[in-house]
N, C-alpha and C positions, 0 to 999 in steps of 0.2 A: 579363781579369784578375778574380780573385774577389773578392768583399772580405767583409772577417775584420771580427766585431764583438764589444768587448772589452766591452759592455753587462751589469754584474754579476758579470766576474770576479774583480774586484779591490776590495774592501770599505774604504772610506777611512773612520778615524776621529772620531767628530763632536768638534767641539772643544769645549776643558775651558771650563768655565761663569765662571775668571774672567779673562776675556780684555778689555780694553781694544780697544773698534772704535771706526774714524773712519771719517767720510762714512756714518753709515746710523745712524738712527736707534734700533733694536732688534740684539741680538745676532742673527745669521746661526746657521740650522743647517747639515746636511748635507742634511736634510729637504726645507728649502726652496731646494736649489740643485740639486737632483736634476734632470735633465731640462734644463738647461740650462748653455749654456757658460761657462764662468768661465776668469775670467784672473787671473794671479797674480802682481804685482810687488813684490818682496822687493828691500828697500833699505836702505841704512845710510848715516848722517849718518857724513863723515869726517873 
């Protein structure tokens, strides 16, 4: 089986400069997440 690599097809947006982050010290780019794997858990207090 071949395998397909999606590396640069798809341009993700860096985010907007005023964003409230928890757990990290300094704002995150896209820059700095380039090259590696990220996980994304999106929750809401009910």
């Amino acid at each position: 089986m071949a395998t397909q690599s999606f590396a640069g097809t798809v341009n993700a947006p860096d985010f907007p400069d005023n964003v409230e982050w928890i757990n990290t010290d300094r704002p995150l780019s896209m820059a700095d997440l380039r090259g590696k794997v990220v996980v994304l858990d999106f929750w809401t207090y009910c």
